[in-house]
SEKOLBA-359795 format. One line per field, with one value per residue: residue in three letters; x, z, y of N, C-alpha, C in turn. Coordinates in nm, 2 decimals, m for minus. Each point is the difference from the previous one (the first is absolute). Example, Ala and Ser with C-alpha at 12.3 -4.5 7.8 and 13.67 -1.06 7.14 Angstrom:
<pts>
r = ALA:SER
n_px = 1.32:m0.04
n_pz = 0.78:m0.07
n_py = m0.57:0.11
ca_px = m0.09:0.09
ca_pz = 0.00:0.00
ca_py = 0.12:0.11
c_px = 0.09:m0.08
c_pz = 0.00:0.08
c_py = 0.12:0.11
</pts>
This chain:
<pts>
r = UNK:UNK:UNK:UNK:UNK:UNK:UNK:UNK:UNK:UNK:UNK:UNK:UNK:UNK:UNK:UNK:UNK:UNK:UNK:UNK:UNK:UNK:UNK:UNK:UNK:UNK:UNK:UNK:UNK:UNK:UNK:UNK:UNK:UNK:UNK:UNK:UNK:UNK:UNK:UNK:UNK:UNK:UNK:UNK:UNK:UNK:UNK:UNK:UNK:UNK:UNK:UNK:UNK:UNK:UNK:UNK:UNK:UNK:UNK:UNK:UNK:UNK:UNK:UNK:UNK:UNK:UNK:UNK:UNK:UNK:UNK:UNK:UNK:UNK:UNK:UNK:UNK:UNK:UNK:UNK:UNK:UNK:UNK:UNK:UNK:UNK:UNK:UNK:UNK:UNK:UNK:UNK:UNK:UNK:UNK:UNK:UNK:UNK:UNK:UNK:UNK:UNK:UNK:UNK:UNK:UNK:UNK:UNK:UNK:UNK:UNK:UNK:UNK:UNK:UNK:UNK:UNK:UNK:UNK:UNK:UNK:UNK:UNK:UNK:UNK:UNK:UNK:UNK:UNK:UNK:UNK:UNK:UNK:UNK:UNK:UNK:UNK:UNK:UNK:UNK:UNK:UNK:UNK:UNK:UNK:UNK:UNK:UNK:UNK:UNK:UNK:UNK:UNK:UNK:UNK:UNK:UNK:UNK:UNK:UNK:UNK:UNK:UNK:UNK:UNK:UNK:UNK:UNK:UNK:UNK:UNK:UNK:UNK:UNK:UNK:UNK:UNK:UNK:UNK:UNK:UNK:UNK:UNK:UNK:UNK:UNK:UNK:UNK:UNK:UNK:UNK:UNK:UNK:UNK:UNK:UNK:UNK:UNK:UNK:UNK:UNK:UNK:UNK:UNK:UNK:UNK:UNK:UNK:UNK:UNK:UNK:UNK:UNK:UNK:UNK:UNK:UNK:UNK:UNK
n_px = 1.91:m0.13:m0.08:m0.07:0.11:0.05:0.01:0.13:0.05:0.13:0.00:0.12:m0.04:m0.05:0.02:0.14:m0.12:0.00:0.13:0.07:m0.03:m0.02:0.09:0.07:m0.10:0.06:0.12:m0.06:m0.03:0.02:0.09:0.00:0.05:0.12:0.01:0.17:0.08:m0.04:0.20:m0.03:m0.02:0.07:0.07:m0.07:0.04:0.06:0.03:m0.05:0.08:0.12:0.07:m0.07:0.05:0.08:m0.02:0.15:0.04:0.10:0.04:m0.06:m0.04:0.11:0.01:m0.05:0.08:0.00:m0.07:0.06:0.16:m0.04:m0.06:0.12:0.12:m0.07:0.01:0.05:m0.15:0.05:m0.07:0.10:0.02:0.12:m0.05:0.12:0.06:0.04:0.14:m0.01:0.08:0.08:m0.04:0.02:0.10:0.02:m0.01:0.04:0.07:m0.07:m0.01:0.06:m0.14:0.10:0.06:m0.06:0.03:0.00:0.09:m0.02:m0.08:m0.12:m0.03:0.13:0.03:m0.12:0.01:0.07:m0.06:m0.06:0.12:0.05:m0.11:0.03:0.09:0.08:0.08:0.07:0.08:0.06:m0.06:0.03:m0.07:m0.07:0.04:m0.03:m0.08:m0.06:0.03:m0.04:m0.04:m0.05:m0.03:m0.09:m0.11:0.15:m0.09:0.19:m0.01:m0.10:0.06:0.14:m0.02:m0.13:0.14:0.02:m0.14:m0.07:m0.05:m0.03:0.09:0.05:m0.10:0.03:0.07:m0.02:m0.09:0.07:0.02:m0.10:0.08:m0.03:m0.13:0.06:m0.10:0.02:0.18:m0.04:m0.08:0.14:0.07:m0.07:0.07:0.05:m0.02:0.02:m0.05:m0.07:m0.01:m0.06:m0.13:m0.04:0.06:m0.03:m0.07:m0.03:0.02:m0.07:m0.04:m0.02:m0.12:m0.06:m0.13:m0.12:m0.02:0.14:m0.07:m0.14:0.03:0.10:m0.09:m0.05:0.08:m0.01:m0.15:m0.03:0.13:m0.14:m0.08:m0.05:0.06
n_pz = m2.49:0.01:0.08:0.14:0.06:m0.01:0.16:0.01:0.08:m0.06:0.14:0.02:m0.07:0.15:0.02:m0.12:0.07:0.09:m0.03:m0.06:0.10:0.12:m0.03:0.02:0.09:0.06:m0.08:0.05:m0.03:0.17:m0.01:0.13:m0.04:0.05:0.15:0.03:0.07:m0.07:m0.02:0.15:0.08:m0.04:0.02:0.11:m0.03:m0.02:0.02:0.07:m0.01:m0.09:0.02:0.03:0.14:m0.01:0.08:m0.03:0.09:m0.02:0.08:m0.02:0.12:0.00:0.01:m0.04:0.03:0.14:0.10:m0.05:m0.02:0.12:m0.04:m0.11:0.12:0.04:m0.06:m0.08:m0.01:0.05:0.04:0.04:0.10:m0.05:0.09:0.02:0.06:m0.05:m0.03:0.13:m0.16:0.08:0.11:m0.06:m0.02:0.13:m0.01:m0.11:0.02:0.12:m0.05:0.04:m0.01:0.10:0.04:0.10:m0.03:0.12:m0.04:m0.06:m0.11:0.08:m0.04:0.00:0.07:0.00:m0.02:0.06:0.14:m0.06:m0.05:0.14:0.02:m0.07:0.07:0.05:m0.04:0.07:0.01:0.11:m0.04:0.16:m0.01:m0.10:0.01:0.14:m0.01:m0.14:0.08:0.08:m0.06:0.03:0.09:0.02:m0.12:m0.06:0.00:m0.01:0.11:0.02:m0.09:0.01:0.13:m0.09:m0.10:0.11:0.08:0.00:m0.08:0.01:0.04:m0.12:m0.03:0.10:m0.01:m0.10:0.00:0.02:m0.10:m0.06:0.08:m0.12:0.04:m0.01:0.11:0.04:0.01:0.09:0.09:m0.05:0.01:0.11:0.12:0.05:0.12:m0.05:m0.16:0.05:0.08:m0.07:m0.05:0.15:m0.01:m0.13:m0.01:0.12:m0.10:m0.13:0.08:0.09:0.05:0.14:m0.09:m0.02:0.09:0.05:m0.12:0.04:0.08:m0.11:m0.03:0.14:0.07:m0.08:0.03:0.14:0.00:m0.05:0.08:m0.17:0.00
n_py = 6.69:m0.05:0.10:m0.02:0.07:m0.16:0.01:m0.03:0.04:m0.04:0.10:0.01:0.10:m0.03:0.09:m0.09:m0.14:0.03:0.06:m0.07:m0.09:0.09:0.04:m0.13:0.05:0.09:m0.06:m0.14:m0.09:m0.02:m0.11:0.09:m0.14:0.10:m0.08:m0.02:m0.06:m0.13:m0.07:m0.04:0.13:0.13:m0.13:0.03:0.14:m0.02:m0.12:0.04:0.14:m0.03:0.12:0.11:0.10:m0.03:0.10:0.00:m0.02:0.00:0.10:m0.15:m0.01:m0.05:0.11:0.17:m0.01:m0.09:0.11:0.11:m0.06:m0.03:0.08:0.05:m0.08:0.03:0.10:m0.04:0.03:m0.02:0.12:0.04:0.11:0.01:0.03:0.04:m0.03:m0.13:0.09:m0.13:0.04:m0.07:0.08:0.13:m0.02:m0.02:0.09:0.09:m0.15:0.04:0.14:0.10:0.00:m0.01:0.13:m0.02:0.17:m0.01:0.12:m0.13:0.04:m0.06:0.09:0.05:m0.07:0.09:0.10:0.00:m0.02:0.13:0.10:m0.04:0.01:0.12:m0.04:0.16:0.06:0.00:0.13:m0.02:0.09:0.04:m0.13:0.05:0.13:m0.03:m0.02:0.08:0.12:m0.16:0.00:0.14:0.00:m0.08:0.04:0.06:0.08:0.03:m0.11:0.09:0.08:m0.04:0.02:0.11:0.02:m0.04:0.05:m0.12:m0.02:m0.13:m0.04:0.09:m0.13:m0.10:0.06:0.03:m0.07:m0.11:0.12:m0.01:m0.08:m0.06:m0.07:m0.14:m0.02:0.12:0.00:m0.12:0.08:0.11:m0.09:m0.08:0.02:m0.16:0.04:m0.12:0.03:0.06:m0.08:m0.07:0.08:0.06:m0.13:m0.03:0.09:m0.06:m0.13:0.04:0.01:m0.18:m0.02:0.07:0.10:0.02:0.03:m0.09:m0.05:0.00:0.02:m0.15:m0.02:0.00:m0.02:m0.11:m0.02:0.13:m0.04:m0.12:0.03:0.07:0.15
ca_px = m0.08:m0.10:m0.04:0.09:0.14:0.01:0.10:0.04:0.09:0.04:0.09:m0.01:m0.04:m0.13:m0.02:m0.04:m0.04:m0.15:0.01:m0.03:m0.16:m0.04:0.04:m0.08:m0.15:m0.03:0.04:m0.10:0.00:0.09:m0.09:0.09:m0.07:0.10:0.15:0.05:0.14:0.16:m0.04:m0.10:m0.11:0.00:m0.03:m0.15:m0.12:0.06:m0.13:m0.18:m0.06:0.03:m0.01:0.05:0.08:0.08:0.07:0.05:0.16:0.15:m0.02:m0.09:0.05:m0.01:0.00:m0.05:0.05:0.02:m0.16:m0.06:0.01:m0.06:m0.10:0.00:0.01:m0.12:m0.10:0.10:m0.07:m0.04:0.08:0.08:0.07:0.09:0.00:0.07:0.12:0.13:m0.01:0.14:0.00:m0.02:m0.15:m0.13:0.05:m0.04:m0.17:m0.02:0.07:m0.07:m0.15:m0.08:m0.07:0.00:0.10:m0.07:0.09:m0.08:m0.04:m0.08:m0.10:m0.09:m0.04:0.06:0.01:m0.13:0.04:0.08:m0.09:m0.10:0.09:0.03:m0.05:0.03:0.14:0.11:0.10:0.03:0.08:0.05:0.12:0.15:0.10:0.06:0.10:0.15:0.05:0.02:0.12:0.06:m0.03:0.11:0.15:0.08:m0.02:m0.06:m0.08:0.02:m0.03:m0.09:m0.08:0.01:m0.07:m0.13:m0.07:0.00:m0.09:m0.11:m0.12:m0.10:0.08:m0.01:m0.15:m0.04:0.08:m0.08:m0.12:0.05:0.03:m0.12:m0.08:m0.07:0.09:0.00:m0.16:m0.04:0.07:m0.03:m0.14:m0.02:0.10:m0.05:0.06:0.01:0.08:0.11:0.08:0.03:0.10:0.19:0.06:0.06:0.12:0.11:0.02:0.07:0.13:0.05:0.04:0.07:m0.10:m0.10:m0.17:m0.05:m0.05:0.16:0.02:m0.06:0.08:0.08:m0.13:m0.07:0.16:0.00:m0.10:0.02:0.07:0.00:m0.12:0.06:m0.04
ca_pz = 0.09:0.04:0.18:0.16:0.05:0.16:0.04:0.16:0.05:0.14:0.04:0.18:0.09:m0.04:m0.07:m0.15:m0.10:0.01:m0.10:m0.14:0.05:m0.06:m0.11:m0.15:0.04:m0.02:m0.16:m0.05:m0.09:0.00:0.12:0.07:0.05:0.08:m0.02:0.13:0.07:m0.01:m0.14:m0.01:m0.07:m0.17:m0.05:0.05:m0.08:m0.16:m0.02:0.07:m0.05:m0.11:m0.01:m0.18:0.02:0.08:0.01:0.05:0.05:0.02:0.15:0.10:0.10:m0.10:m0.18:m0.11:m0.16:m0.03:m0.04:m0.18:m0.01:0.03:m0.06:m0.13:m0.04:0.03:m0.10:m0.07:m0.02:0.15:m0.04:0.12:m0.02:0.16:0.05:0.06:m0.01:m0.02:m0.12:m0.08:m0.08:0.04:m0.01:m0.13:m0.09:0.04:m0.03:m0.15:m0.04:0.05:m0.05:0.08:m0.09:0.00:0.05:0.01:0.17:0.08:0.02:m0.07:0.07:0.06:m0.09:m0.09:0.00:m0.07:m0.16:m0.02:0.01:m0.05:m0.10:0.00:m0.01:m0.15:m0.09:m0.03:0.09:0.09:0.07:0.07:m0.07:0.02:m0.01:m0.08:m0.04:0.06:m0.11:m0.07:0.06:0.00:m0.13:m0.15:0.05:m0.03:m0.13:m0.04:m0.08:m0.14:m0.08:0.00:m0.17:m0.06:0.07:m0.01:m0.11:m0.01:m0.03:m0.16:m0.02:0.12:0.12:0.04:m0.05:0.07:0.11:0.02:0.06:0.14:m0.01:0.02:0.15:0.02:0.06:m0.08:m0.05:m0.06:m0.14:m0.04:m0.03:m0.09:m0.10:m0.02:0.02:0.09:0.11:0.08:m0.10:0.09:0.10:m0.09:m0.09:0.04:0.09:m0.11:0.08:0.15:m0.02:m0.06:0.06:0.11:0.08:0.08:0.03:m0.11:0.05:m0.09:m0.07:m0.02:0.06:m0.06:m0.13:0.02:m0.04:m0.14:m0.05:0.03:m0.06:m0.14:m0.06:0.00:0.13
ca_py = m0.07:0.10:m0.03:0.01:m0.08:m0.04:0.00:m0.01:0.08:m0.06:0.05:m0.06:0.12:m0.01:0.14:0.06:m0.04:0.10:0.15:m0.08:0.01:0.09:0.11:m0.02:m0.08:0.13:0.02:m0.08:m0.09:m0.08:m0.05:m0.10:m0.10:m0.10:0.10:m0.08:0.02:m0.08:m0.07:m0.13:0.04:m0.06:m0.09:m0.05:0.07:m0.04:m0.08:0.00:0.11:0.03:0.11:0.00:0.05:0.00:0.08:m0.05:0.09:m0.07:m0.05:0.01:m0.18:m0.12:0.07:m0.04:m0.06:m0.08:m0.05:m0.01:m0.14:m0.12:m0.01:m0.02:m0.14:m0.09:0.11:0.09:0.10:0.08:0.07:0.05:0.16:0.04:0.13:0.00:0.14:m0.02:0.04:0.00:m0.07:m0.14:m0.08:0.07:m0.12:m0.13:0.02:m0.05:m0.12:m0.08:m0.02:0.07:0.10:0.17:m0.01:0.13:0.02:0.06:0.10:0.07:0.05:m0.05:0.01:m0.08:m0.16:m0.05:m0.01:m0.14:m0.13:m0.04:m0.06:m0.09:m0.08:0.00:m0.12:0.05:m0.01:0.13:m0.03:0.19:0.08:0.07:m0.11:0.00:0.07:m0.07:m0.17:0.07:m0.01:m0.08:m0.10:0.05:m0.02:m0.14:m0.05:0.14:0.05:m0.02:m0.11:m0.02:0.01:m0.07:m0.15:m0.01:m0.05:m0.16:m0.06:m0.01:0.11:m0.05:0.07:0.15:0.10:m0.05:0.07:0.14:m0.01:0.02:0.08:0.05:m0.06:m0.14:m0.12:m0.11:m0.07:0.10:0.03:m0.09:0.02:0.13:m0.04:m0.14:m0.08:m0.09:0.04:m0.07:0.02:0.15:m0.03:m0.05:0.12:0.03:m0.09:0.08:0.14:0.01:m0.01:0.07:0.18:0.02:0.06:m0.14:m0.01:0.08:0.13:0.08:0.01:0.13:0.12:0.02:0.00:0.15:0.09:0.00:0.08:0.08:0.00:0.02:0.05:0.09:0.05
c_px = m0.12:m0.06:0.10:0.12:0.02:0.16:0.04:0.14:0.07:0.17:0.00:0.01:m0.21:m0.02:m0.02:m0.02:m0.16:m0.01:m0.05:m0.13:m0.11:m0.01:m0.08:m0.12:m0.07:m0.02:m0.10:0.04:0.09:m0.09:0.16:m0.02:0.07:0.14:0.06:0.13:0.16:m0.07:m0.11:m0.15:m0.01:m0.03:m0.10:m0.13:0.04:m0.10:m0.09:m0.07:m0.02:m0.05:0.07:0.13:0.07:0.14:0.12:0.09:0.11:0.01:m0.02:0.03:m0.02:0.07:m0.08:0.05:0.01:m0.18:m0.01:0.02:m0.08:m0.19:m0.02:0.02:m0.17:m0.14:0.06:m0.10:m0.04:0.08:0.07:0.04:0.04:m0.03:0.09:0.11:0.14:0.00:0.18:0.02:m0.05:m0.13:m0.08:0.05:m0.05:m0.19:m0.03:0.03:m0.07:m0.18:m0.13:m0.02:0.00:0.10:m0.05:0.09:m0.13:m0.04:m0.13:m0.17:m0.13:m0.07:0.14:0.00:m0.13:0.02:0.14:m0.07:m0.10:0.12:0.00:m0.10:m0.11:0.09:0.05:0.09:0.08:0.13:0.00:0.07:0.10:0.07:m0.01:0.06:0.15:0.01:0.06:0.15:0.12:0.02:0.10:0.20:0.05:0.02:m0.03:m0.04:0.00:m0.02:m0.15:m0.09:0.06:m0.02:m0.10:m0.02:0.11:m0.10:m0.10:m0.07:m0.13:0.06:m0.02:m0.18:m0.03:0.08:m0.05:m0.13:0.04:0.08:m0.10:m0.11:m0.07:0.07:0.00:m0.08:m0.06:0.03:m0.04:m0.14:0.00:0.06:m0.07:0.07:0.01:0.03:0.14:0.10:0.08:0.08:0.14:0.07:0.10:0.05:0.10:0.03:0.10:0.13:0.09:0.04:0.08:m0.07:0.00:m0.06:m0.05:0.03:0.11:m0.02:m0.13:0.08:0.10:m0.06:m0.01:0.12:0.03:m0.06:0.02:0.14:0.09:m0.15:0.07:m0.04:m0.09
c_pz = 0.05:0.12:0.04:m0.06:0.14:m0.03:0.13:0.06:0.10:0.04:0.15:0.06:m0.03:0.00:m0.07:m0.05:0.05:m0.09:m0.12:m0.03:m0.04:m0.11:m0.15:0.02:m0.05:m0.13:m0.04:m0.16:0.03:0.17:0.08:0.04:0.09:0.02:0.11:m0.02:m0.03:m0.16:0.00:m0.03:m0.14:m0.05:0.04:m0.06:m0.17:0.03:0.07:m0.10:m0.13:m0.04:m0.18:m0.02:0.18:0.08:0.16:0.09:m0.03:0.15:0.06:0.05:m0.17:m0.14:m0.08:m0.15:0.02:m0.07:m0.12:m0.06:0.02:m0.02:m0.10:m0.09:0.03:m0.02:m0.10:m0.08:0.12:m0.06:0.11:m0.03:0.14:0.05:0.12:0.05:m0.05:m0.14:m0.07:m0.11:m0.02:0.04:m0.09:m0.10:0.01:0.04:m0.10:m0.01:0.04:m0.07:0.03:m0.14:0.07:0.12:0.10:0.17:0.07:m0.02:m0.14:0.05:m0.02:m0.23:m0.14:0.09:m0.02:m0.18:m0.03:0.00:m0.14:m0.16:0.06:m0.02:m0.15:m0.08:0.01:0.14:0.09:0.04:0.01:m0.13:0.01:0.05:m0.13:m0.09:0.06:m0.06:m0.08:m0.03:0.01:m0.08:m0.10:0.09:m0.02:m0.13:m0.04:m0.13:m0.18:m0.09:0.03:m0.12:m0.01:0.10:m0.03:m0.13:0.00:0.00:m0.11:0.00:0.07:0.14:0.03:0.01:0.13:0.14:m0.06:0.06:0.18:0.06:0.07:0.10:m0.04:0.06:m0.10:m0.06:m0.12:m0.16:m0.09:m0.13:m0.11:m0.11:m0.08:m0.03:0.13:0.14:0.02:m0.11:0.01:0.11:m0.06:m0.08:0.12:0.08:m0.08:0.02:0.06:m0.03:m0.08:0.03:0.10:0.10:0.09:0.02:m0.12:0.04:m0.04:m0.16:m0.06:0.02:m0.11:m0.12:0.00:m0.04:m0.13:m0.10:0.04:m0.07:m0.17:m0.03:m0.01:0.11:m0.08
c_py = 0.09:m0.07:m0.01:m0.10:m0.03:0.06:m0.07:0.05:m0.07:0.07:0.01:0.15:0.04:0.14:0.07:m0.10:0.05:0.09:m0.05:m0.08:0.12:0.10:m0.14:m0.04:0.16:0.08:m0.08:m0.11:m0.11:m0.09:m0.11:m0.10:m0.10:0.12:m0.06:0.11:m0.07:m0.06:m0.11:0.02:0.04:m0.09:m0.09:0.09:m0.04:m0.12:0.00:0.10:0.01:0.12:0.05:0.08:m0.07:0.10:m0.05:0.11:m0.07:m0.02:m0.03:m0.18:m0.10:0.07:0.01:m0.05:m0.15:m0.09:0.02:m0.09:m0.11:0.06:0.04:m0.16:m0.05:0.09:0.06:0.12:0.11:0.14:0.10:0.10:0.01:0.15:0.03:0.16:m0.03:0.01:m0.07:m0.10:m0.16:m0.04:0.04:m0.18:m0.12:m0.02:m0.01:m0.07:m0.11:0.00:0.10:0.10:0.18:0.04:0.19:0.06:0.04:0.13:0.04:0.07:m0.04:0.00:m0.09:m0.13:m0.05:m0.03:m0.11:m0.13:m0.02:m0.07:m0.17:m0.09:m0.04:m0.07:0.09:m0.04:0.16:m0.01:0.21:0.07:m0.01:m0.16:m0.06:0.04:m0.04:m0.16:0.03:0.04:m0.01:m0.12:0.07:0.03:m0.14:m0.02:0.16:0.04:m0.01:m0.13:m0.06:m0.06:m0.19:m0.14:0.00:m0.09:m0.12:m0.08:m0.03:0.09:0.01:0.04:0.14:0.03:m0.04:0.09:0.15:m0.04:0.01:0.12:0.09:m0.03:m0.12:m0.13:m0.08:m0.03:0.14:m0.02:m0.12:m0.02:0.10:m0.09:m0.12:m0.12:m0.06:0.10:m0.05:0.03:0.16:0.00:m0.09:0.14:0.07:m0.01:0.03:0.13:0.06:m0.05:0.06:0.15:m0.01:0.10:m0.10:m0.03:0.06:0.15:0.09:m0.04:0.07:0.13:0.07:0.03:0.19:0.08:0.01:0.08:0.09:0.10:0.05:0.09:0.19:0.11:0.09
</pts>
């Protein structure tokens, strides 16, 4: 994506959304064009503003997870990044589940959540290292590691080209576009996926891709 990126910020501490405010006006190429306090607002700058980034808290009057929901059901291009402090598994999950193109803690710094915004608003996607290495994890304590090789080559062959791409941070529309093929045929590819690995989201079966590759790549 090239030029200014809107954004809008909505957290019920006006503080650090002055911080976040300034630090990305300062960094420059981005332009705030809205920002509130509860899920209602979210969902009042989601349609008046249509921002190209949407930056959300989890905590905040109403939920933020429950707004992601109700302005994905009714923009489902809108693109969202939780910026938050809660790092516990369930909601990193239930944010990816729900649709959110990135998954960012607070402590990050004024210059990386710039370079994330700009991925995200490139088609990639985000999530924290260190949660995802705890998915990760945890993924391999539920589903361990030794049968990794062989829940991979349950899938077609189309399946595996299409989950290394998402591997590789593309969205749907992306893999869609490298492959040439339908988006929605991409999204049936990996509904199959998810089931065949017994995942919940892409993001655990990227994740199980990477472990693969990583893995098998010699040292």
């Amino acid at each position: 994506m090239t030029g200014t990126i809107r954004i809008a910020i909505v957290d019920d501490h006006p503080l650090f959304r002055e911080g976040v405010t300034r630090s990305l006006s300062e960094i420059g190429g981005f332009e705030m064009v809205g920002e509130g306090a509860t899920a209602q607002d979210a969902e009042r700058l989601a349609a008046t503003m249509r921002p190209d980034i949407l930056l959300l808290d989890i905590s905040m009057p109403g939920g933020g997870l429950s707004a992601v929901a109700s302005i994905l059901a009714n923009y489902p291009a809108q693109k969202i990044v939780m910026l938050t402090v809660s790092e516990a598994n369930a909601d990193v999950t239930k944010a990816l589940n729900a649709g959110v193109n990135g998954y960012v803690l607070k402590g990050v710094g004024s210059r990386g959540l710039a370079d994330i915004l700009r991925n995200v608003a490139a088609g990639e996607s985000y999530l924290s290292p260190t949660l995802s290495a705890r998915l990760l994890s945890d993924l391999q304590s539920q589903q361990p590691t030794d049968g990794l090789a062989e829940r991979l080559r349950q899938l077609t062959d189309r399946q595996t080209e299409i989950l290394r791409l998402v591997a590789e941070g593309l969205s749907n529309k992306e893999v869609a576009l490298r492959l040439e093929l339908q988006e929605k045929t991409v999204k049936h590819h990996m509904t199959g996926v998810l089931s065949k690995l017994n995942v919940r989201n892409r993001t655990e079966a990227a994740l199980m891709m990477r472990e693969w590759r990583d893995r098998d790549r010699p040292s």
